[in-house]
C-alpha atoms as one frame of an Amber mdcrd trajectory, in Angstrom:
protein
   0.000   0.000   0.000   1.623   3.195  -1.159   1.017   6.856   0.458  -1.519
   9.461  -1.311   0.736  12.562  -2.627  -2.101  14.479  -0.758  -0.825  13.037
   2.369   3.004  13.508   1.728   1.818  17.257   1.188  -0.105  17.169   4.693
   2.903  16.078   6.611   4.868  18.520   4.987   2.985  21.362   6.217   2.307
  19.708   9.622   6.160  19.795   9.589   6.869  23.353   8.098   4.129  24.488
  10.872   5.777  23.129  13.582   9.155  24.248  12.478   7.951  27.732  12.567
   6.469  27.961  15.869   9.412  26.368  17.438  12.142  28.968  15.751   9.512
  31.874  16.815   9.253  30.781  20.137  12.718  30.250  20.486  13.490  34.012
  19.605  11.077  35.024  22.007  12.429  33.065  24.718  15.912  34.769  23.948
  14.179  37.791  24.211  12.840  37.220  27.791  15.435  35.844  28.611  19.017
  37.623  27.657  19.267  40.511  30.413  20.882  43.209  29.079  24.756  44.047
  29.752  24.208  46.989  31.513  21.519  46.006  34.127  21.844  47.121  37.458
  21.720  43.948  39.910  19.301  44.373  42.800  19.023  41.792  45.300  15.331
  41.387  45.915  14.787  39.640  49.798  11.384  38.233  50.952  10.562  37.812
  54.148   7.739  37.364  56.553   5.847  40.373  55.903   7.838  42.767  53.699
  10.147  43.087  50.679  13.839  44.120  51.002  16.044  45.514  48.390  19.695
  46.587  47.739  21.182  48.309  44.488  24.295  46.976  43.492  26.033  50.090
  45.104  24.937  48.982  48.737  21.729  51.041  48.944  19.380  49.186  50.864
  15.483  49.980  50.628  12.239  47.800  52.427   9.170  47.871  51.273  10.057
  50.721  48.423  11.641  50.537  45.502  13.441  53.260  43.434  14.306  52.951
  39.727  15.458  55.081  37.040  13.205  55.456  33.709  14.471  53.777  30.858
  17.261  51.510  32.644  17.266  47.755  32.831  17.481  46.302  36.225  18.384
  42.464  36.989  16.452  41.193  40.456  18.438  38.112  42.390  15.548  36.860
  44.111  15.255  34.774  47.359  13.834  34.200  50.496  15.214  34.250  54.102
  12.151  32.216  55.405   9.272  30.563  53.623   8.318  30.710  50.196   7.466
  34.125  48.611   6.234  35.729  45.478   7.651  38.783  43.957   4.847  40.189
  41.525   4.743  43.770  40.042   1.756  42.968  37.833   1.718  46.066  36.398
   5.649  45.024  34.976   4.479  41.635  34.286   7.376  41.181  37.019   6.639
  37.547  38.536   9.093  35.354  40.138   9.321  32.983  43.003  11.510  33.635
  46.388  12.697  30.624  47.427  14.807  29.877  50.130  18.684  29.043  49.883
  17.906  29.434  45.879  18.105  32.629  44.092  15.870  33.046  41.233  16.618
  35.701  38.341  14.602  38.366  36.768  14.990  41.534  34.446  12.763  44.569
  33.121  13.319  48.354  32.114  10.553  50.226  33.307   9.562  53.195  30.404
   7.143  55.122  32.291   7.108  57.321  35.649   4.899  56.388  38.428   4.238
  54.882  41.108   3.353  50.719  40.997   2.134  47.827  43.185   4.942  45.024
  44.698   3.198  42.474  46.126   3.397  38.802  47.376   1.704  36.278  45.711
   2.366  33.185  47.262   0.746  32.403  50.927   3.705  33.272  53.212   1.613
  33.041  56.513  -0.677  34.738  58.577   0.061  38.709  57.426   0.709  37.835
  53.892  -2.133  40.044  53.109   0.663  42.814  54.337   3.249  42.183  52.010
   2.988  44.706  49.772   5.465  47.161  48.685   6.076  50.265  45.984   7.867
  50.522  43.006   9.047  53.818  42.606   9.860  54.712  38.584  11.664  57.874
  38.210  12.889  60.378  35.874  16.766  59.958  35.157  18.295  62.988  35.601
  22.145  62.233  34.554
């Protein structure tokens, strides 16, 4: 029993479909996630109930976070007790604290304002209290 050329044709574009999704999402996973050279590293610390911060020149922050306009910024993520959540929705900014593991994260915020941090994973009886600000600023260098 020999194959239908209509079927040969099928697979072929079954195939050629399936190659094409795969190199697109490829490219848009090395999108997401190659962090740019010049990121600022900010060590992002959860911890039952608040959010803890420090820039990569020792400035330490809780609860509030300060960024520049326009510059990418690198988070180290982790947890000194339970599992956390660090979420700014508004940043599509979502990654898991873990503890004694530090996960990775990047953005560049383009717009000034004042956004949400918040936890998203149960951490306990005041995780309702976990909430923090991110601060976007103007650069002015």
């Amino acid at each position: 029993m020999g194959h239908d050329t209509s079927e040969w044709v099928f697979v072929a574009i079954v195939i050629a479909i399936l190659i094409y999704v795969g190199v697109d999402s490829w490219n848009i996973e090395k999108l997401l996630e190659d962090v740019p050279a010049d990121a600022e590293t900010i060590k992002v610390t959860g911890q039952q109930w608040f959010w803890s911060f420090e820039h990569a020149d020792g400035t330490k922050e809780i609860s509030t976070l300060h960024l520049k306009m326009n510059h990418a910024y690198k988070f180290e993520i982790g947890s000194k007790d339970v599992m956390h959540s660090f979420n700014i929705p508004d940043w599509v900014v979502f990654q898991d604290a873990v503890p004694g593991h530090i996960n990775h994260s990047w953005f560049s915020p383009n717009e000034v304002g004042t956004y949400p941090i918040q936890c998203r994973e149960y951490c306990g009886l005041l995780h309702y209290n976990m909430r923090g600000s991110l601060v976007v600023e103007n650069d002015k260098s």
